[in-house]
N, C-alpha and C positions, 0 to 999 in steps of 0.2 A: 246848897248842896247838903246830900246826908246820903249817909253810909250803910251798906246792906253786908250781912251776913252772906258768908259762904261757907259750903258746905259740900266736900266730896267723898263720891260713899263708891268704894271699888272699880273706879277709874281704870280702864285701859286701853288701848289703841293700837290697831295691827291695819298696814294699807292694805293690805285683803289676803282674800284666803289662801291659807299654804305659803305667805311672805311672813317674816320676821315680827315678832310683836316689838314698838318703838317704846311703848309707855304699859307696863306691866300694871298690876293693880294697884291703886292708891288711894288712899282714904287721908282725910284731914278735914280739921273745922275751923273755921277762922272769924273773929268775932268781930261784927262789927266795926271799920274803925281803926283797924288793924294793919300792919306793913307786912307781907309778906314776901321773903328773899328766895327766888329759887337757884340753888348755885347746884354745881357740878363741870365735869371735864366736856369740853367736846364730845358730841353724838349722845351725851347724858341722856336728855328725853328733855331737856326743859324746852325746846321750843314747844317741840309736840304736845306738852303740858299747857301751855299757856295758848296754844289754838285752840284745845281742848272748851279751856274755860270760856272762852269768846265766840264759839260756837262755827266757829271755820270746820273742827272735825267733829263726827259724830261720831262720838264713843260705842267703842266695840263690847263693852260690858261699862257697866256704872252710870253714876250720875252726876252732873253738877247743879245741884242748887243754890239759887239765890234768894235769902229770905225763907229757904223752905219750897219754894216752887223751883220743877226740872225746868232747866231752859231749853228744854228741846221739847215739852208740852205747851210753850209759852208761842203767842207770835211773835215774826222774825220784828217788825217794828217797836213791840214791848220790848223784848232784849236789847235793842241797841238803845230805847230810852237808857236801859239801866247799865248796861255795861260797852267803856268804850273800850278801845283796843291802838296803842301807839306800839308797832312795828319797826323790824330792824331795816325792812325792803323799804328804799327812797319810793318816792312816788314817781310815775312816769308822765303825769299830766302837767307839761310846763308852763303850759300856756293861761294857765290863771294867776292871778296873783295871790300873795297873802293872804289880805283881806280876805279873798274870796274862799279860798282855801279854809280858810279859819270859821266861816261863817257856813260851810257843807257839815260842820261839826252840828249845827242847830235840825238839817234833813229830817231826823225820826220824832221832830218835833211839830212838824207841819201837818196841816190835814191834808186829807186825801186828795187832793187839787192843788196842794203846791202852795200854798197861802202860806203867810209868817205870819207870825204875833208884829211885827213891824219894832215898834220902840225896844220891844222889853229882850226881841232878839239882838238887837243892834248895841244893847248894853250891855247883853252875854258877849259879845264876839269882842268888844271893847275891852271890858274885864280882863277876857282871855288873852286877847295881846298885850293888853300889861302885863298881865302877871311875866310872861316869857320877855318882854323888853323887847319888844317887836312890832310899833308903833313904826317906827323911822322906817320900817322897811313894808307896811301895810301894802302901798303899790308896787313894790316891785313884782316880778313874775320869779316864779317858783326856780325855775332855771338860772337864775343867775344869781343863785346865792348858793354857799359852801354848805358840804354835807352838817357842819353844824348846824346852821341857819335854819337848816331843812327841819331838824332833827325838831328842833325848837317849834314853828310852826305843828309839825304833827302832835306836837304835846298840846298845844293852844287847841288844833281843830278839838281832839278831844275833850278838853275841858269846857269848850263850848257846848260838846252834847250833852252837860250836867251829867254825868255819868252817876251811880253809887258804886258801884266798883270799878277800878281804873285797872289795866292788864298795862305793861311796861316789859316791852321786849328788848333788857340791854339799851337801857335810855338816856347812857352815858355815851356810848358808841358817837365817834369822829367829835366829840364836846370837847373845850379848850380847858383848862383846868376851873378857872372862872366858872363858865358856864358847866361844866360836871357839878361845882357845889352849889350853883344856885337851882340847877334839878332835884339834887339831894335836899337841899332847904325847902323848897315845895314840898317835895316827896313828904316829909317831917311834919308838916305843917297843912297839906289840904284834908279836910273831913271827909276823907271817904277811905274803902277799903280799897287796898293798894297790892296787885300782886307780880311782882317784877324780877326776871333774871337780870343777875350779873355776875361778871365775870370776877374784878375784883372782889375778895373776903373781904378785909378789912374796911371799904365800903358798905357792902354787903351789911357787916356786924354792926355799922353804925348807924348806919338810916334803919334798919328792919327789925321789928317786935319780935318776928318767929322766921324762925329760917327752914326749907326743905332741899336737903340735899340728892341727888339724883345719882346714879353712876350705872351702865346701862341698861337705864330704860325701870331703872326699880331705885325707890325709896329708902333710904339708908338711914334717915334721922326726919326729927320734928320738932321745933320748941327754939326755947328763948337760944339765941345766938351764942351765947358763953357757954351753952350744956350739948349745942349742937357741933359748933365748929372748934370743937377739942384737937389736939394737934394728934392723936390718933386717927381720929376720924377722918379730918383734912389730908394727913399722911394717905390713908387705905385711898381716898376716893381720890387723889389726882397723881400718884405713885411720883411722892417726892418726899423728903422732910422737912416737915412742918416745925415750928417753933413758935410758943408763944409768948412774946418779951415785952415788957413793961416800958412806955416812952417817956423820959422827962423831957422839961420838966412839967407834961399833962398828966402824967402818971396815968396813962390813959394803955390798954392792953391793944399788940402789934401781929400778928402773926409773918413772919419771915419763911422764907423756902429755900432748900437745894435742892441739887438731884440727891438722890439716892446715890450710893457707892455701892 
């Protein structure tokens, strides 16, 4: 695996003409390699951000490049070589199992006739269910395992596509605590660029290099998490009071909430 540069230059997104714009303009560059956290309150824009990048919508002004090329001048099989996409919507198709499931991640890799690499796919698809600990469950079918279980699988299909950049839509969503830190330990640890909502901060500040806050539909910050997610900041964008308190004995930095009074 290796990692590609992203790059968005005046980003924005309206469902059509005379409706509401959901994702106002936004620019950002993110290097190689790199975690990026998109947080913000409900209706923010970060889903619509993150379809954006994955090429589900096509931007109503801007760009997003990968490496420097628009992905919307690229073909639709080149972009999914490069960028995969794990989503908060379950899948509907139950009737496959894992395995199989895990191994649809390999598709933009095939030639025009459906052919596989054979070995060298079957050691991606292998890999990939290691890494998630989801061997034991290879044969079972998709249906009958827990929206965690599910969750897990969709991280594997995609890491089987060899992605360079990974999209992660709230990739914690229904995870047990266990499995929430072993997503995050991945997240930390796999060589590629990384650009993922979530809802907790303090998550958020720990797995991610650069944070982008959202609040509707426009950009309100950029940069390393301790300059982004200030307790003024956090206060304005989710209309609460924010606190940031120091935990022993990790001596590691906390952000706490009330309501407002």
């Amino acid at each position: 695996m290796s990692s590609a540069a992203l790059s968005v230059q005046g980003l924005s997104w309206s469902p059509g003409r005379g409706r509401a714009t959901l994702l106002h303009e936004t620019s950002f560059d993110l290097a190689a390699g790199r975690v990026l956290g998109i947080v913000g309150p409900n209706g923010a824009g970060k889903t619509t951000l993150l379809r954006l990048l994955y090429r589900f919508h096509r931007p109503t002004s801007g760009q997003v490049l990968v490496d420097g090329e628009d992905i919307w001048q690229l073909p639709a099989r080149r972009v999914a070589q490069t960028v995969a996409a794990v989503l908060q919507e379950q899948p509907s198709d139950f009737a496959l199992t894992v395995g199989e499931i895990v191994s649809l991640g390999r598709t933009p890799h095939r030639t025009n006739f459906g052919g596989t690499n054979g070995a060298h796919d079957r050691d991606i698809v292998e890999r990939a269910l290691a890494q998630l600990d989801l061997h034991g469950l290879a044969h079972r079918h998709l249906g009958t395992l827990s929206g965690g279980e599910r969750q897990r699988v969709m991280v594997a299909r995609a890491l089987a596509q060899e992605p360079r950049l990974l999209i992660l839509d709230e990739p914690t969503n229904h995870l047990d605590i266990r499995h929430q830190l072993e997503i995050l330990e991945l997240i930390r640890t796999l060589p590629l660029t990384i650009v993922t909502s979530l809802h907790d901060l303090n998550l958020a500040s720990g797995v991610c290099d650069d944070i982008l806050p959202l609040k509707n539909g426009q950009t309100i910050g950029f940069g390393p998490p301790d300059q982004v997610l200030t307790e003024q900041a956090v206060t304005g964008a989710f209309q609460v009071e924010a606190r940031r308190e120091r935990l022993e004995p990790s001596s590691t930095d906390h952000l706490t909430f009330h309501l407002q009074t």
